[in-house]
C-alpha positions in Angstrom: -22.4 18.0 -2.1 -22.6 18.5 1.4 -18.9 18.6 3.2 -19.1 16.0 5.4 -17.3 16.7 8.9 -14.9 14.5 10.1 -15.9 12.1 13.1 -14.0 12.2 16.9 -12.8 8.5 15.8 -10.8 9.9 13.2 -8.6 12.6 15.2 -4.6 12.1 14.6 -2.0 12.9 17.5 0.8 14.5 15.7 4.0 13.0 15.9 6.8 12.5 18.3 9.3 11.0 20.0 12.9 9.8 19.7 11.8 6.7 17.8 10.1 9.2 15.4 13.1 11.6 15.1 15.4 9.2 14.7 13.2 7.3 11.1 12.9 10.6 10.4 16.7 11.4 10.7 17.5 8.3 8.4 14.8 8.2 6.0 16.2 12.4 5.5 19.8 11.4 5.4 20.0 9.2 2.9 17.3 11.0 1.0 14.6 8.7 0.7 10.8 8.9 0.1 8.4 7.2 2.2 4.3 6.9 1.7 3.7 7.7 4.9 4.6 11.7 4.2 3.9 11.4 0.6 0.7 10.1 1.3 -0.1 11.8 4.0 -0.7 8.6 6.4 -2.4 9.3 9.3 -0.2 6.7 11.0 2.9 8.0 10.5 3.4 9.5 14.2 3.0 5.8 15.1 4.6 4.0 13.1 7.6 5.9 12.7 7.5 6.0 16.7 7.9 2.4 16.6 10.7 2.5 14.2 9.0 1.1 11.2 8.3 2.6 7.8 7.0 2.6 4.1 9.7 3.1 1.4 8.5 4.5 -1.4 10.8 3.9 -4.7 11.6 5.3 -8.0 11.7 8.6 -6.7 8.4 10.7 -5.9 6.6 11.9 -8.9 4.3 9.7 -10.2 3.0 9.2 -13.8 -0.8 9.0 -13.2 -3.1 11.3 -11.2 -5.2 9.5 -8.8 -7.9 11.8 -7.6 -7.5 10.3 -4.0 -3.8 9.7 -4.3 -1.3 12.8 -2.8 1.4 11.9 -4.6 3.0 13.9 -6.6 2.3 13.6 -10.3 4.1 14.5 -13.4 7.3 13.7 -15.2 10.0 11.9 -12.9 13.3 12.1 -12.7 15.9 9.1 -14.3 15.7 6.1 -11.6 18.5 7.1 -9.2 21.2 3.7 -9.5 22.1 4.1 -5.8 19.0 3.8 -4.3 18.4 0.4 -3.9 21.7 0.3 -1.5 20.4 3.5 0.4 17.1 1.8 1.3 19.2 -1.5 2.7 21.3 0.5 4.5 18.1 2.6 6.2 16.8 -0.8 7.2 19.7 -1.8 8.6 20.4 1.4 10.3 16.5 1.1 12.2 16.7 -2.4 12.4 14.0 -3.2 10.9 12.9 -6.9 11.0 9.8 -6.7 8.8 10.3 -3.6 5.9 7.6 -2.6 3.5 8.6 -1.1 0.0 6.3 0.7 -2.8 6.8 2.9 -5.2 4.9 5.4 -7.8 3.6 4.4 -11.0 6.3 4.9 -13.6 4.8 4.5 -17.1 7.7 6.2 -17.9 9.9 3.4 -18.2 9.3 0.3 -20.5 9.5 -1.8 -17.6 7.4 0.3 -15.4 10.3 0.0 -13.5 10.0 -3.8 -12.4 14.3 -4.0 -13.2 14.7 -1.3 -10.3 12.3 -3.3 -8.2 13.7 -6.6 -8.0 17.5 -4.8 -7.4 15.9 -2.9 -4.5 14.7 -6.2 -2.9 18.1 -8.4 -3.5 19.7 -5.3 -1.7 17.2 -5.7 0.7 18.3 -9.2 1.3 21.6 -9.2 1.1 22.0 -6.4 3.8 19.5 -7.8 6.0 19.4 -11.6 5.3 16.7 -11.7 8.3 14.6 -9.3 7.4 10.9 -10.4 5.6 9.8 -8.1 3.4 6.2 -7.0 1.9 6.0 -5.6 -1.5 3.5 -3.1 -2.2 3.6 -2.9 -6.2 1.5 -1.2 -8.9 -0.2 -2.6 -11.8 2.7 -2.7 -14.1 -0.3 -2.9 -16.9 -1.1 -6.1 -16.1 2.4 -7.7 -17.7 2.7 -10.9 -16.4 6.6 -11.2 -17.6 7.4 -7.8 -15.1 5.1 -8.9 -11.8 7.1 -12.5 -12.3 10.5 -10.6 -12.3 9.4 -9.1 -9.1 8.1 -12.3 -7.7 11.5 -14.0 -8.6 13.1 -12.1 -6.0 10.9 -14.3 -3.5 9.2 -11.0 -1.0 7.2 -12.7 1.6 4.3 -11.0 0.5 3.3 -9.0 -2.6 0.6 -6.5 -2.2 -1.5 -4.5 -5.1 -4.3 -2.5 -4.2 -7.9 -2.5 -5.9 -8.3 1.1 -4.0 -12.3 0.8 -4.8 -15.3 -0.8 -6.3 -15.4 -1.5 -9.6 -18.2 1.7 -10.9 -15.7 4.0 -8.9 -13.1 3.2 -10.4 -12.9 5.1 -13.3 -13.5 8.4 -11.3 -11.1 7.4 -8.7 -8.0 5.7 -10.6 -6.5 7.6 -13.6 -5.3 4.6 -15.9 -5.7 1.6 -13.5 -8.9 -0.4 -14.4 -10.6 -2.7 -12.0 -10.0 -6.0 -13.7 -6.6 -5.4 -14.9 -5.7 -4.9 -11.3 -7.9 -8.6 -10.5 -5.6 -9.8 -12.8 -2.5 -8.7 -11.2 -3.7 -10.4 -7.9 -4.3 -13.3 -9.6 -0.6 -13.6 -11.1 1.2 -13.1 -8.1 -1.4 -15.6 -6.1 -0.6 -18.6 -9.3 3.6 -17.1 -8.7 3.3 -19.1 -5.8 3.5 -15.8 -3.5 1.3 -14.6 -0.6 -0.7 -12.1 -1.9 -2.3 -9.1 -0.8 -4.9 -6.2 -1.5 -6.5 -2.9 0.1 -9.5 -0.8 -0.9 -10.8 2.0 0.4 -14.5 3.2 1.6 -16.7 6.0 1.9 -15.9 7.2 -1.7 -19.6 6.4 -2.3 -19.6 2.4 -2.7 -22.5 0.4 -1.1 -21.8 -2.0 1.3 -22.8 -4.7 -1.4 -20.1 -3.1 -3.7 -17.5 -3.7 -1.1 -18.7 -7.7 -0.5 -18.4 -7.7 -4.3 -15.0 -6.6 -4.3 -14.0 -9.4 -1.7 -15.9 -11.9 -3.7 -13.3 -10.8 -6.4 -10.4 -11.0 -5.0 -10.9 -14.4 -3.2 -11.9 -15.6 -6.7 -8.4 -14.4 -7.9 -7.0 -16.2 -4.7 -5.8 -12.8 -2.3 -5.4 -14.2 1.0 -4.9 -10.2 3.4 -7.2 -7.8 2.8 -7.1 -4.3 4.2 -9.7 -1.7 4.2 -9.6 1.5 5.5 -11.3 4.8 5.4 -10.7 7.7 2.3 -9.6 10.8 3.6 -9.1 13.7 1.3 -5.7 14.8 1.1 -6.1 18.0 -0.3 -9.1 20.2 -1.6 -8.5 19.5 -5.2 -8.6 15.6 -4.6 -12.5 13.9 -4.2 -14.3 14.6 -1.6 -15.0 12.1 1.4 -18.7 10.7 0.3 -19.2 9.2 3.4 -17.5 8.6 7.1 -18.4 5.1 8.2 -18.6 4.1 11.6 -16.2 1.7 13.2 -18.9 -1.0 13.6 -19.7 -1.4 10.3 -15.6 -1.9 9.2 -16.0 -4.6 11.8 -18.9 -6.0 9.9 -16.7 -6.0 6.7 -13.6 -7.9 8.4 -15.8 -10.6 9.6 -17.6 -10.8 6.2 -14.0 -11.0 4.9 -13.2 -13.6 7.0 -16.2 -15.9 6.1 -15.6 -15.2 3.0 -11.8 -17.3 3.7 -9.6 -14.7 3.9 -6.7 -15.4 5.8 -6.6 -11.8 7.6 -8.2 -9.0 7.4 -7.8 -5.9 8.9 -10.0 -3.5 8.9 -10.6 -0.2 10.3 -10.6 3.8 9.6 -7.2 4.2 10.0 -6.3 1.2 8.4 -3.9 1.7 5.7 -2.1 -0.5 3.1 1.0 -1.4 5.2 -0.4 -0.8 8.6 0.7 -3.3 10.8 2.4 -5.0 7.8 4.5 -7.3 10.3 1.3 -9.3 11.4 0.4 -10.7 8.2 3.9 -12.8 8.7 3.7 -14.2 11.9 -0.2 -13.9 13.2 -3.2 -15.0 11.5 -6.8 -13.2 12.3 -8.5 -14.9 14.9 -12.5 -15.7 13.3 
């Protein structure tokens, strides 16, 4: 295949500034892993510069290999007990009023690491009573029992991400299957919580793939939707299929919105927790 070369809409400024030094300077400090450098977000420089960020939990090596994902994988390290007060105490420290927390797979563990989750949230609270929170959380296999421990902990929103349409995913996604991640959408939706998903495009889906995948998750009751272009992290990771142009991501986010999504933002540089703090307090005009 063809390399394709990347478009002028999809140019990055690097990062700076003192709002970016100073997330930086915490998230370092208390030695803390974030998605936006693990996963290479091409917002970081902005939304570190506007003193926000993505916690990423349960240390940083993953259990699955994601051939879009540039985590790390392999075998982690023991949870670390004093995390979930370090990540409370960053928030507080960049006074945060909306936080967004994720965290690698860890299949590892034989909760997947759902225990560690919901003491990371009450932390969360407790430190920073008004702080709403978003949960970004992975598949957990599908076990009702661990997304409902989660859930218990009352986030404002819980977010899992289909990543792609369901004939890519077994290429794209190294254990996670398409309905088992449906599934977990539909759990947190019947929990009672707001809930949230994300794919990606231009991994070689059709544009009827990707209505598909909206028809899904509305059928499971997800009520944000992000979508965002794939951007290849490294060489060794899939190759970008496809660059799509801005119009047609505005063609999927009113499609989304038709279909009676509540938001939906979508764009190439749209990313899973990119301007996370909306999806409390606004609500996509149609």
């Amino acid at each position: 295949m063809e390399r394709q070369h990347k478009p002028e809409w999809l140019k990055i400024k690097l990062p700076t500034g003192t709002n970016y030094s100073q997330v930086k300077k915490i998230v370092e400090g208390h030695h803390l892993h974030t998605i936006c450098a693990s996963g290479r977000c091409p917002n970081m420089g902005e939304c570190w510069g506007a003193g926000t960020a993505t916690f990423m939990i349960l240390g940083e090596i993953c259990t699955r290999s994601c051939k879009f994902c540039a985590t790390f994988s392999g075998k982690p390290l023991a949870p670390d007990a004093e995390e979930p007060a370090k990540v409370a105490e960053s928030v507080r420290l960049m006074g945060l009023k909306h936080v967004v927390i994720t965290s690698v797979d860890r299949d590892d563990l034989a909760d997947g690491g759902a225990a560690h989750w919901a003491t990371t949230i009450r932390e969360i609270r407790r430190v920073n009573p008004n702080t709403t929170l978003e949960v970004l959380i992975p598949d957990f296999d599908g076990r009702p029992e661990l997304i409902a421990l989660i859930a218990s902990e009352k986030p404002d929103i819980i977010s899992h991400n289909l990543e792609t349409v369901e004939r890519l995913t077994p290429n794209v996604r190294s254990r996670a299957k398409y309905r088992t991640s449906l599934k977990v959408v539909g759990i947190i939706g019947s929990l009672g919580v707001v809930s949230k998903s994300g794919i990606m495009v231009g991994l070689g889906e059709t544009a009827a793939e990707v209505l598909q995948c909206m028809d899904d998750l509305r059928a499971e009751g997800c009520e944000i939707l992000t979508i965002g272009q794939y951007l290849q992290p490294t060489k060794k990771h899939l190759e970008v299929a496809e660059y799509l142009h801005p119009d047609q991501f505005e063609v999927f986010r009113k499609e989304g919105l038709a279909r009676g999504f509540r938001m939906v933002e979508s764009a190439p540089l749209v990313r899973s927790s990119y301007h996370a703090e909306k999806y409390i307090t606004e609500k996509d005009p149609t």
